[in-house]
C-alpha positions in Angstrom: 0.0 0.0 0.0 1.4 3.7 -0.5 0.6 7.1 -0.6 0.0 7.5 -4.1 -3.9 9.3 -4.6 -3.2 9.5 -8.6 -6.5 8.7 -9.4 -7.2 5.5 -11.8 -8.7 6.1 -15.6 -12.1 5.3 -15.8 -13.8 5.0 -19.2 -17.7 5.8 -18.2 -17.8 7.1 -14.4 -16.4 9.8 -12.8 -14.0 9.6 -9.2 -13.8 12.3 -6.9 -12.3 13.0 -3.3 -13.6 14.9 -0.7 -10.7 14.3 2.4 -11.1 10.7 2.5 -13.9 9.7 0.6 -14.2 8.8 -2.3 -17.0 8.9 -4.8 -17.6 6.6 -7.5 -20.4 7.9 -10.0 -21.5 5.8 -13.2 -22.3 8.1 -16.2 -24.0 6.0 -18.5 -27.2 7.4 -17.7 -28.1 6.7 -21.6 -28.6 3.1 -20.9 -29.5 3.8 -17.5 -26.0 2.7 -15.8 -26.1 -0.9 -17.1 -23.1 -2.6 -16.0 -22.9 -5.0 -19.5 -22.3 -3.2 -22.8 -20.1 -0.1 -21.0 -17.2 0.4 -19.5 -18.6 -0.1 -15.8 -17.2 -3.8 -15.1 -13.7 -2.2 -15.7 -14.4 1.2 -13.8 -15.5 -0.9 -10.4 -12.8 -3.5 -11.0 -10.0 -0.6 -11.0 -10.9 1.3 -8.9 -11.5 -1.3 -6.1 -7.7 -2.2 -7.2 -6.6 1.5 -6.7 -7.9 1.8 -2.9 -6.5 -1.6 -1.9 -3.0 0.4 -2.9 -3.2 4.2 -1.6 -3.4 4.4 1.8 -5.1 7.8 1.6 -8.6 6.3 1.1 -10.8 5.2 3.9 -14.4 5.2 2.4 -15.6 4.4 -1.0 -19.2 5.7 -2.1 -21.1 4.5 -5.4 -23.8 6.0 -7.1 -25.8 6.4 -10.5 -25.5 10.1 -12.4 -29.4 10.3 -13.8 -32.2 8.7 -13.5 -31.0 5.3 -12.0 -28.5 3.5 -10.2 -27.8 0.6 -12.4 -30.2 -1.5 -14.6 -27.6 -4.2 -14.2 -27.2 -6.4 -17.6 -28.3 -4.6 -21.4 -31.5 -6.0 -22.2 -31.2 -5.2 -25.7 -27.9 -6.9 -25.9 -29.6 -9.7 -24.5 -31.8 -9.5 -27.4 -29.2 -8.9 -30.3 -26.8 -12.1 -29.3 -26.9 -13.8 -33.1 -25.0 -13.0 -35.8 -22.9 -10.0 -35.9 -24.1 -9.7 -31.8 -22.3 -12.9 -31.4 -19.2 -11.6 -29.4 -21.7 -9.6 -27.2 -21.5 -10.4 -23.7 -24.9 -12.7 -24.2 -23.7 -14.2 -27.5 -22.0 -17.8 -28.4 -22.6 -21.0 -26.7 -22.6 -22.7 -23.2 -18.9 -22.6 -23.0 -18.5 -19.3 -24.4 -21.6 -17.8 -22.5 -19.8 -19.3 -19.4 -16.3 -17.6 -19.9 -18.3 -14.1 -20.5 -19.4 -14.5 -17.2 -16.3 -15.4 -15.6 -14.0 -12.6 -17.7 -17.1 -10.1 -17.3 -19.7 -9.2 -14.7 -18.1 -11.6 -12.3 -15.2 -9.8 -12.0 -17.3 -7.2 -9.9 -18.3 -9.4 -7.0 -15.1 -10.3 -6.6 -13.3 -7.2 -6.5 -16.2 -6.2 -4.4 -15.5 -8.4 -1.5 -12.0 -7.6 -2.0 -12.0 -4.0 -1.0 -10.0 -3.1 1.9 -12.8 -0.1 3.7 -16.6 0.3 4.0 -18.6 1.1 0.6 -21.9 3.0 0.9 -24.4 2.6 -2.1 -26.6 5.6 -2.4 -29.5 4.2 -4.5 -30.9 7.5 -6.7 -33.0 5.4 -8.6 -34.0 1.8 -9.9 -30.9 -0.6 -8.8 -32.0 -3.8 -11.1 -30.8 -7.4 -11.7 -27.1 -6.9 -11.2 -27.1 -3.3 -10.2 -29.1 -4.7 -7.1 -26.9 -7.1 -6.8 -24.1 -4.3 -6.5 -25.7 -2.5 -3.9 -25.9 -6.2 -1.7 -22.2 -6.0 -2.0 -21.4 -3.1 -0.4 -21.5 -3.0 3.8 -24.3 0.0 3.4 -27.0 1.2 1.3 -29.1 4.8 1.6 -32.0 5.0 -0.5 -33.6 7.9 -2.3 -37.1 8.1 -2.1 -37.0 7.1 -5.8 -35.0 3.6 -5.3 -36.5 0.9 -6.4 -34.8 -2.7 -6.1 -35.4 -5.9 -8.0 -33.3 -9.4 -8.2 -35.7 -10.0 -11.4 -33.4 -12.4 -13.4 -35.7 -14.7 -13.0 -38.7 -12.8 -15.2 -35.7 -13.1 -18.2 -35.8 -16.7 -18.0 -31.7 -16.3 -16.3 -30.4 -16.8 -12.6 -28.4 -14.2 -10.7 -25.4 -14.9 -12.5 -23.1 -12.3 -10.7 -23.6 -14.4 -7.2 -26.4 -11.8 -6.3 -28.7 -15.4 -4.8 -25.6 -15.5 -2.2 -25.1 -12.1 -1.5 -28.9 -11.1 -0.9 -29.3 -14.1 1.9 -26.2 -13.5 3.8 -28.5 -9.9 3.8 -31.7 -10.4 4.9 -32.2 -14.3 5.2 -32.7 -17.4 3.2 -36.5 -16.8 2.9 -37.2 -13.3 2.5 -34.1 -13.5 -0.4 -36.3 -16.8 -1.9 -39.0 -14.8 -2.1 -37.3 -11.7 -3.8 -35.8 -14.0 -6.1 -38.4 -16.6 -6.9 -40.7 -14.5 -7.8 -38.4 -11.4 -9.3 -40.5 -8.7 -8.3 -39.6 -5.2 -8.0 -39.7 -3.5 -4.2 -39.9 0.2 -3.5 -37.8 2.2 -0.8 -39.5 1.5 1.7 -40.0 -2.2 1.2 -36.2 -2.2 1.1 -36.0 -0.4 4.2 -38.7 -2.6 5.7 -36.5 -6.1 4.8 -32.7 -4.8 5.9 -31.8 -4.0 2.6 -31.6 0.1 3.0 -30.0 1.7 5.9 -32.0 5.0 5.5 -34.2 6.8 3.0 -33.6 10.4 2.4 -35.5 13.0 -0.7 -33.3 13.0 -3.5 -31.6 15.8 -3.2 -30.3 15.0 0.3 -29.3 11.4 -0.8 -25.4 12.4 -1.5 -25.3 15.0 1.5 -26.3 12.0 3.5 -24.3 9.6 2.0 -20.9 11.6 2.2 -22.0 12.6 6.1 -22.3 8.9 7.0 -18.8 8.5 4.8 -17.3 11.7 6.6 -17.7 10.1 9.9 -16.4 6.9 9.0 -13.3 8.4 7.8 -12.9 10.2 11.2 -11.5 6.8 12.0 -8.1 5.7 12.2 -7.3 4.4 9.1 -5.8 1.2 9.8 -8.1 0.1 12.3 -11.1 0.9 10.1 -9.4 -1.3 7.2 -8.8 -3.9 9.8 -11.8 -3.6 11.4 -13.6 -3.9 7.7 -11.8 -7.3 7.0 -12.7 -8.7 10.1 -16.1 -8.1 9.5 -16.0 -9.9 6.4 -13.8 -12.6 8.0 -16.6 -13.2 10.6 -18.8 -14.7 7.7 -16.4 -17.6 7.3 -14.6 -19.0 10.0 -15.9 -20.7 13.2 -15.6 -19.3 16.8 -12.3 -20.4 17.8 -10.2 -19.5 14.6 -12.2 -16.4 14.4 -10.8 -15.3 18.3 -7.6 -16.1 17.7 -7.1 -14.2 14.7 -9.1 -11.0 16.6 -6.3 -11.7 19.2 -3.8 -11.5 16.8 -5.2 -8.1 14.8 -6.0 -6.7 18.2 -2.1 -7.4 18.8 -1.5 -5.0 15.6 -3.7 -2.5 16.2 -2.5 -1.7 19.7 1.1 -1.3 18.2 0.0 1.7 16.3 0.5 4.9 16.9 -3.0 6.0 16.2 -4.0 3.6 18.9 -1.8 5.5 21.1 -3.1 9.2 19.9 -6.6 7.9 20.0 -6.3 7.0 23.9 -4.1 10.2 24.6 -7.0 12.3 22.4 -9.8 10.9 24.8 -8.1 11.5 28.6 -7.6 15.0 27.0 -10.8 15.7 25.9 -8.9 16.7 22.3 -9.6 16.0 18.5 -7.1 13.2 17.6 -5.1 14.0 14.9 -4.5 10.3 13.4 -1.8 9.2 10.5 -2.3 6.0 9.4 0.7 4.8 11.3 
């Protein structure tokens, strides 16, 4: 990890910095953010890459610039996968179809659940299929009062191809996510809220103020101990009891070897701001 904040090149979002948070916005609001048939896959894939190696980052928030959040896969590619469509990202046969998926939008659930800090989803609009799917990957979500959320693979005759059936279980349960899926209907803000899906629901103008005021005070945080403190979170979700205390033990051991351990305790009997360094 270094200091380096040169910012990665995206091909259709937009990064920005505010101190340490970061803003991913998609800007294909011509096909309503979908994540298949842009450059999206490639923009989430790098720039999860570029935070796991500048130390300068502690939160990540994505959003949608117009009307949605994501619409997840191209319908119309769907559609036009013959012929000249065939290298499409629907097009060929089972083996081909297969390694689409594996060179394509899986690449974003993995990267996903690789990043090192805390990614907020503010949900402007209609998060669909996949771009639902997105927003279950990330530890928050804070809706706009125009979200609306749908795993609807299922109404295309697919399956959740991008993992979203294990993501959206390990979220609000086996049954509720059954239902969501089996049946592939569309849920409003509220709904969402209702279920564990959405943290908060905000008008749409306030939905980035929000978002970057929940980030802000995240970032507060001493940076290494909020990256740690991330992965053991994520950790927690696959190792039993015993393994999982012992390797607390041993991150605890880091962490109180820091020196923002050390200002963080001197800050408090001082009644003080702590000034923290990532050291």
């Amino acid at each position: 990890m270094t200091d380096n904040l040169q910012l990665p090149a995206l091909n259709d979002s937009e990064i920005t910095l505010n101190g340490r948070v970061a803003t991913l916005t998609f800007q294909r609001h011509d096909v309503r953010n979908a994540l298949t048939g842009t450059g999206l896959i490639d923009d989430i894939v790098n720039v999860a890459d570029w935070i796991n190696r500048t130390s300068l980052v502690s939160v990540l928030i994505i959003t949608g610039d117009g009307s949605a959040f994501s619409a997840g896969g191209n319908i119309k590619e769907m559609s036009e996968r013959d012929g000249e469509h065939k290298d499409g990202a629907f097009g060929g046969d089972v083996y081909e179809v297969q390694n689409k998926y594996r060179q394509g939008i899986q690449r974003i659930p993995m990267a996903m659940s690789q990043i090192d800090i805390p990614v907020i989803a503010a949900i402007n609009g209609p998060a669909i299929g996949a771009g639902f799917d997105l927003t279950c990957m990330c530890d928050l979500r804070i809706g706009s009062e125009k979200a609306l959320m749908g795993e609807t693979f299922v109404n295309l005759g697919i399956i959740p191809g991008d993992g979203g059936a294990w993501f959206l279980q390990r979220l609000i349960g086996y049954q509720k996510a059954a239902e969501l899926t089996l049946t592939g209907r569309v849920i409003g803000a509220d709904e969402a809220k209702e279920l564990g899906i959405l943290l908060d629901i905000v008008k749409p103008e306030q939905l980035m103020e929000k978002a970057l005021e929940m980030a802000t005070r995240i970032a507060e945080k001493p940076p290494q101990a909020l990256r740690m403190t991330k992965r053991l979170l994520k950790t927690a979700q696959k190792m039993e009891l015993p393994e999982f205390l012992e390797h607390c033990a041993l991150m605890q051991g880091v962490c109180h070897n820091t020196e923002d351990h050390l200002e963080a305790v001197n800050a408090f009997v001082e009644k003080r701001t702590p000034n923290y360094k990532g050291r």
